[in-house]
C-alpha positions as CSV (number, residue, x, y, z in Angstrom):
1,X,-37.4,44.2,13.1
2,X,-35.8,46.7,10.9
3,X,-33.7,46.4,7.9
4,X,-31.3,48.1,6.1
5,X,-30.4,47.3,2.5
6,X,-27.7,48.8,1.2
7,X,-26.5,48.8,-2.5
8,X,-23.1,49.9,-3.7
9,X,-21.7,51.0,-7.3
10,X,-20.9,53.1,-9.3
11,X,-23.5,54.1,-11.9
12,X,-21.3,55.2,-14.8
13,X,-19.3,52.1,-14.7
14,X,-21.5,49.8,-16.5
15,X,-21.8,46.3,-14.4
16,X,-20.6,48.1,-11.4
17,X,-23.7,49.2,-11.0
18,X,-25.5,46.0,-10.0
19,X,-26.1,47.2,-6.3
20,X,-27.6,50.5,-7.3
21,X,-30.0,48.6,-10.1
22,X,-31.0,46.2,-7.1
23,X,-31.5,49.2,-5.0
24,X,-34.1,51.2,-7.6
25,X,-35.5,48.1,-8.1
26,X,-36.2,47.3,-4.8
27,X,-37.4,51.2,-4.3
28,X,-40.1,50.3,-6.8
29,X,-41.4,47.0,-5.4
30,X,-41.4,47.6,-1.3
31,X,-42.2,51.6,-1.6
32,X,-41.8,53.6,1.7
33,X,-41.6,51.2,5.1
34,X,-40.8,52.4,8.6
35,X,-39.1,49.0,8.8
36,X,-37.1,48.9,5.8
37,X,-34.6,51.5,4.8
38,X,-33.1,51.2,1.5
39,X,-29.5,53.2,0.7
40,X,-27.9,53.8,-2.3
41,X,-24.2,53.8,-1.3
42,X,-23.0,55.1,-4.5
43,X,-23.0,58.4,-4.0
44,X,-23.0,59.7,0.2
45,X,-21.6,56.7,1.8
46,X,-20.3,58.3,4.8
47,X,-23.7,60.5,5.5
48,X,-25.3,56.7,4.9
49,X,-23.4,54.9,7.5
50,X,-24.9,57.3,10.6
51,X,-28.3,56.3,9.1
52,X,-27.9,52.5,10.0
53,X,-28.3,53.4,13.8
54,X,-31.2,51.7,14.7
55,X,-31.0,48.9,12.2
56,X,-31.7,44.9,13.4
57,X,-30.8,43.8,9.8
58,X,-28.0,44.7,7.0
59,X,-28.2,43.8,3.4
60,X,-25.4,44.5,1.1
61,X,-25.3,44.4,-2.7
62,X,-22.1,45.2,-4.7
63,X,-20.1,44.0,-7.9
64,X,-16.9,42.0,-7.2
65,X,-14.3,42.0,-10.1
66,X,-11.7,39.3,-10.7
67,X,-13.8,36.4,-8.8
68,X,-12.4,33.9,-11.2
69,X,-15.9,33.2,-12.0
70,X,-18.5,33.9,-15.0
71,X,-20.0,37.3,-15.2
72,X,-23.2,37.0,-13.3
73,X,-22.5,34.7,-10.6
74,X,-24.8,35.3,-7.6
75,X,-22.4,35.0,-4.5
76,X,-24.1,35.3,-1.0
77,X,-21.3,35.6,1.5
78,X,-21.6,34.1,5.1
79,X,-22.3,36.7,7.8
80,X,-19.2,35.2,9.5
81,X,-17.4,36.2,6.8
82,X,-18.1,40.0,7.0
83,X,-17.6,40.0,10.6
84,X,-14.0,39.7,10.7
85,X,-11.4,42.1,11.7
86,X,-12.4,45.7,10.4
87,X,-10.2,46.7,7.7
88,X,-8.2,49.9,8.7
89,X,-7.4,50.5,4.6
90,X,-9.0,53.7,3.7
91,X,-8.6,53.8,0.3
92,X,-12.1,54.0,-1.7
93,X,-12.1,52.2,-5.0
94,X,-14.6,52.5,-8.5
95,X,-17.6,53.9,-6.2
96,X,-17.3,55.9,-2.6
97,X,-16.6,52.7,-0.6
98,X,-16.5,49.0,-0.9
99,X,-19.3,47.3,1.4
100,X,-16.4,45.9,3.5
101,X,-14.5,49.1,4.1
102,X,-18.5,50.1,4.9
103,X,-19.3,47.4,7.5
104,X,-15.6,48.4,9.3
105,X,-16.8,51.8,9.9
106,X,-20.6,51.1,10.7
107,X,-18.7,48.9,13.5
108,X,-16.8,51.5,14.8
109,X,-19.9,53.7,14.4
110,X,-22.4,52.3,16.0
111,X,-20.4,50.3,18.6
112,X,-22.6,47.7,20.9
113,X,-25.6,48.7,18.6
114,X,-24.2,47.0,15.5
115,X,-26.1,44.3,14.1
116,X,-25.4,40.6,14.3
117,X,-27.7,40.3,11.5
118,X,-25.7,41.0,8.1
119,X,-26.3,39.4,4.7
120,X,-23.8,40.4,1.5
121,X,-24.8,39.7,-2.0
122,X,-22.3,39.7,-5.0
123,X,-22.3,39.7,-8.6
124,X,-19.1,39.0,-10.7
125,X,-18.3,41.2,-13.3
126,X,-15.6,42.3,-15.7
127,X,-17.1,45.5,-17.6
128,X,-16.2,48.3,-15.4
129,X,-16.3,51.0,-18.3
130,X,-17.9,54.2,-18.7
131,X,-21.4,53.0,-19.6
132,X,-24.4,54.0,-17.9
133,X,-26.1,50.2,-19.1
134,X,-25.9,46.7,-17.0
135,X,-25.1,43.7,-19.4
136,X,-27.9,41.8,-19.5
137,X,-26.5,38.5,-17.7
138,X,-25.6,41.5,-14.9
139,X,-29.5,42.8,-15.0
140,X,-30.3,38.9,-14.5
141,X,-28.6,38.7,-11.3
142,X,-29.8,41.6,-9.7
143,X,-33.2,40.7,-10.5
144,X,-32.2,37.4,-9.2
145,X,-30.9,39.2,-5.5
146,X,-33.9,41.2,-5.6
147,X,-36.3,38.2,-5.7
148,X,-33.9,36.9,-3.0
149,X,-34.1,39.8,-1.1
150,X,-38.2,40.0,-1.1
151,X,-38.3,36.7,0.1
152,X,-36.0,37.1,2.8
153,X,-37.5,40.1,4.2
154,X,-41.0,37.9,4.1
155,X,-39.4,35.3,6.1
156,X,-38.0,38.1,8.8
157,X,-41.4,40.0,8.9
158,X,-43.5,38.5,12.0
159,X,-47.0,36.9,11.4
């Protein structure tokens, strides 16, 4: 089975950075895998998306603003949730694309070969300024979706 995480952010915009932190930190745990491919979305997200051909598996990990909830919260959304309608909006926000704008064009990318397997990982935050430094509750939840992610991809590798 192969994997694809994907984390999303901004990396000068403080706690928006959440899914790139997850994605370095992830880089130094699992190394280089022929089954895993880690992106970080921040930067080439449309070169990314041709990348995911191939893929059984797709992990997101972004920063959602104005969740109503305190800064940190860990939010795992339902696959079901991402699978609706793709968004036809194609306005790009802090960071080169949002992970839902993402998952609407991977659709319309890769066609029959898109994965029914997709798991999206949120933190809330409020500090979107031009810092280069998570807020510590912010660090805490990435480290918390990485120690999430490592056991999931445990679970998913065949013994």
């Amino acid at each position: 089975m192969k994997t694809a995480i994907m984390g999303f952010g901004n990396p000068v915009r403080s706690d928006d950075a959440v899914g790139i932190y997850v994605i370095e930190q992830l880089r130094k745990k699992l190394g280089t895998s022929e089954d895993i491919s880690i992106f970080d979305m921040g930067t080439a997200a449309f070169e990314v998306l041709f990348g995911l051909k191939g893929h059984d598996k797709i992990i997101l990990v972004d920063a959602v603003l104005n969740s109503n909830e305190p800064v940190g919260t860990l939010f795992k959304v339902p696959a079901e949730e991402v699978l609706k309608a793709p968004q036809e909006d194609p306005l790009v926000f802090l960071h080169g694309m949002k992970w839902d704008q993402a998952l609407s064009y991977t659709k319309k990318i890769l066609r029959e070969e898109y994965p029914e397997d997709i798991q999206v990982y949120l933190v809330a935050i409020e500090n979107t300024k031009l810092e280069v430094d998570l807020s510590d509750v912010v660090k805490d939840a990435g480290n918390k979706i990485v120690e999430h992610i490592l056991e999931d991809l445990k679970l998913s590798v065949p013994t």
